[in-house]
N, C-alpha and C positions, 0 to 999 in steps of 0.2 A: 441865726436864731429863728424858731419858727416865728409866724405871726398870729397870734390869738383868734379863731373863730366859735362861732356857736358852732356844735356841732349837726350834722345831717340823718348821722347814723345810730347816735347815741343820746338820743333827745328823750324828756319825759314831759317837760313842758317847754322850753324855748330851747333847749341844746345850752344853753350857758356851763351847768356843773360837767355835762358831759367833754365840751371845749376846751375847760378849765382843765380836764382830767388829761385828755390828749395832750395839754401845754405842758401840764405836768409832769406826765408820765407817772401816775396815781389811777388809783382803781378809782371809776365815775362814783360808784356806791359810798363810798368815804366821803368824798366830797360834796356829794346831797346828802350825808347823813351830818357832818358838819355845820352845813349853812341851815338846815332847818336847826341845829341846837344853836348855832349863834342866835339864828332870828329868835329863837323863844325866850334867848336869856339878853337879847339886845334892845329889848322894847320896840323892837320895827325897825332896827337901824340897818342892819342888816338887809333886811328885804326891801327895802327903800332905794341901799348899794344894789341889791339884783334888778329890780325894776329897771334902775339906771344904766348895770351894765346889757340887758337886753338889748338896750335901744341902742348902746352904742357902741358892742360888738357886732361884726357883721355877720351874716350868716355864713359858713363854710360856701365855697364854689362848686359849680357840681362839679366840675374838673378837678376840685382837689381831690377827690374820692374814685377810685380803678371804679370803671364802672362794664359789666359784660352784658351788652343788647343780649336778649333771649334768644332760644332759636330758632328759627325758622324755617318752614320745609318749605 
């Protein structure tokens, strides 16, 4: 099973929805379009849960991500 990060590449404010999206395998856009209508119909309970999971997901490693140095002459 994967392990859960924020993501690196698909972040808009901390990579969390984006993370979740990869865990998923769900479009990131859904998933932040979700958590902001929970938070609105959740009285902040919701965004309380995000707050929390920032702090306690970790951020992707650069090595999880193929990364190609530039080129150079």
């Amino acid at each position: 099973m994967n392990k859960l990060f924020r993501s690196r590449t698909d972040s808009k404010l901390t990579g969390l929805c984006g993370g979740l999206a990869e865990w998923l395998g769900l479009n990131a856009t859904m998933i932040r379009l979700l958590v902001i209508i929970a938070a609105l119909f959740s009285f902040g309970t919701v965004a309380l849960i995000y707050m929390i999971g920032c702090l306690l997901v970790p951020k992707a490693p650069q090595s999880h991500y193929d990364f190609t140095p530039p080129y150079h002459n």
